[in-house]
C-alpha positions, 0 to 999 in steps of 0.5 A: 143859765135859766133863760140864755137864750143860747146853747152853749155851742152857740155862745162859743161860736158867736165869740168867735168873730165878736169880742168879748166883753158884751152885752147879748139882749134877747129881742124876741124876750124884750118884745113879749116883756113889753106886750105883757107891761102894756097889756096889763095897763091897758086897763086905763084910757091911756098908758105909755111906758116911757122907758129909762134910756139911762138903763140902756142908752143903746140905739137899737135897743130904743128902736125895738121898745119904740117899735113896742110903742115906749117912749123915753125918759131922758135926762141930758142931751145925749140921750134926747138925740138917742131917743129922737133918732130910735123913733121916740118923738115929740110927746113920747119923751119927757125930759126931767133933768136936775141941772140943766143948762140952757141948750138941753131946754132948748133942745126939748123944747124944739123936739116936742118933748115934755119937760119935767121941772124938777124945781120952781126955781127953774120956772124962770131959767127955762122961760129965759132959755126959751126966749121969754114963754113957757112951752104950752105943756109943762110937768112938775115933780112932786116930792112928797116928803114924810108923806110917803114911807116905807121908801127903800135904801137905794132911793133914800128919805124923800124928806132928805132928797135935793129933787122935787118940789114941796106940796105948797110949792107944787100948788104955787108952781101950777098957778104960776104957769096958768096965769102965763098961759100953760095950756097942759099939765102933768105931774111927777113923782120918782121915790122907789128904786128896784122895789119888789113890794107891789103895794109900794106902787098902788100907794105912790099912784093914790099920793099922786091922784089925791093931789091931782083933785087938790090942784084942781081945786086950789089953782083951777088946773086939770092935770092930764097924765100922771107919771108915776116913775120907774122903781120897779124892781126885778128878783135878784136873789134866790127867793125873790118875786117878781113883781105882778103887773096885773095886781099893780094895775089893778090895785091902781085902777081902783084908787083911779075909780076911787079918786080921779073919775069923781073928781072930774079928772077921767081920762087921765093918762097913767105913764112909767118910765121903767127901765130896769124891768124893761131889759133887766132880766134879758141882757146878758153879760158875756166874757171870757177868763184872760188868765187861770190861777192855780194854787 
């Protein structure tokens, strides 16, 4: 296999005191992956790849990507303990959960995590899991309905999902918090899974800071980091490219230039939570045939 970070001499020694079925990562291929994701955003004031810890819920794994400077994406409370334990702490975590019982808030709340409302309605349910308060930085995910096109199947219609708020509750949510007295705002998006089409990205990032100047303008909010999803996707097939992180960057940095630095938003920091393409390609399944059929 292209890329096996093993010869086949190895492989069959190593099978020898470990069991098969696993999992084999290669370290040294993360690591370099990673230099490569964060140099190539390292065009904006500030970047962070929060990684997707539902992609690879493995502590050692965490600890390599916290050690690269990752932080996590979490969405239950497994994964916030997994993530506290590798090294990806406080902001370096951002929680978006969908139904989220009150221990899970709390639990992010008490860690320094960001957490991510997913709808307005849970405005209420996280001030009462939290004794009455709001924590002091708070981020909403956006669905943008018909206004995005052009999403893969995996993902489906945001217009047909249950996540995110609409544009009018969006604009009601961030007035909300203000007036209880919010401090720091972030905004979200997820609407692409396993995308190949690098222009996808350029165009979720522009969606995101056009509304970032119309927060501004309507409720009197600065947003301060832009999530803009995981989704990215990797070649599966014969045939497919992988996507270029330079021309994504790139591409986003000037609708950045474009929108954000005249709105008075600069620096406004850009975060991921990729998971997929953070491991994907350098994790190998291996195992053994049990049985031979000859017919």
């Amino acid at each position: 296999m292209r890329n096996f970070p093993m010869t086949i001499e190895q492989l069959d020694e190593l099978t020898k005191t470990m069991p098969t079925p696993f999992i084999l990562f290669d370290e040294k291929a993360i690591r370099d992956n990673m230099k490569k994701f964060n140099k190539a955003f390292s065009i904006f004031p500030k970047f962070r790849e929060h990684y997707a810890v539902k992609a690879g819920p493995n502590p050692y794994l965490l600890k390599i990507l916290a050690e690269e400077g990752c932080g996590a994406d979490c969405s239950s409370m497994p994964e916030l303990m997994l993530s506290e334990m590798s090294g990806m702490k406080g902001d370096h975590v951002i929680f978006t959960s969908n139904e989220t019982p009150a221990e899970e808030y709390q639990l992010a709340y008490k860690q320094g995590n960001i957490i991510n409302l997913d709808d307005i309605t849970h405005i209420d349910f996280l001030k009462k899991s939290l004794g009455g308060k709001l924590p002091e930085t708070i981020c909403f995910r956006y669905n943008p309905g018909t206004e995005k096109t052009g999403c893969n199947a995996i993902i489906g219609k945001p217009e047909e999902a249950k996540y995110g708020l609409t544009r009018a509750q969006i604009l009601e949510a961030y007035s909300r918090c203000k007036a209880e007295g919010v401090k720091h705002f972030g905004l979200h998006t997820m609407v692409a899974s396993n995308e190949l089409n690098p222009d996808f990205f350029v165009d979720t990032a522009k969606l995101l800071f056009e509304l970032c100047t119309e927060i501004k303008e309507k409720c009197g909010v600065i947003i301060e980091f832009v999530d803009l999803g995981g989704g990215i996707g990797i070649p599966y097939k014969p045939g497919d490219k992988a996507v270029d992180l330079d021309y994504v960057a790139k591409g986003i940095r000037a609708e950045y230039d474009r929108v954000i630095v005249p709105a008075g938003l600069d620096p406004l920091a850009i975060y991921w939570e990729c998971g997929r393409p953070i491991t994907g390609p350098y994790g190998y399944l291996v195992s053994k045939a049990v049985h031979e059929k000859h017919i």
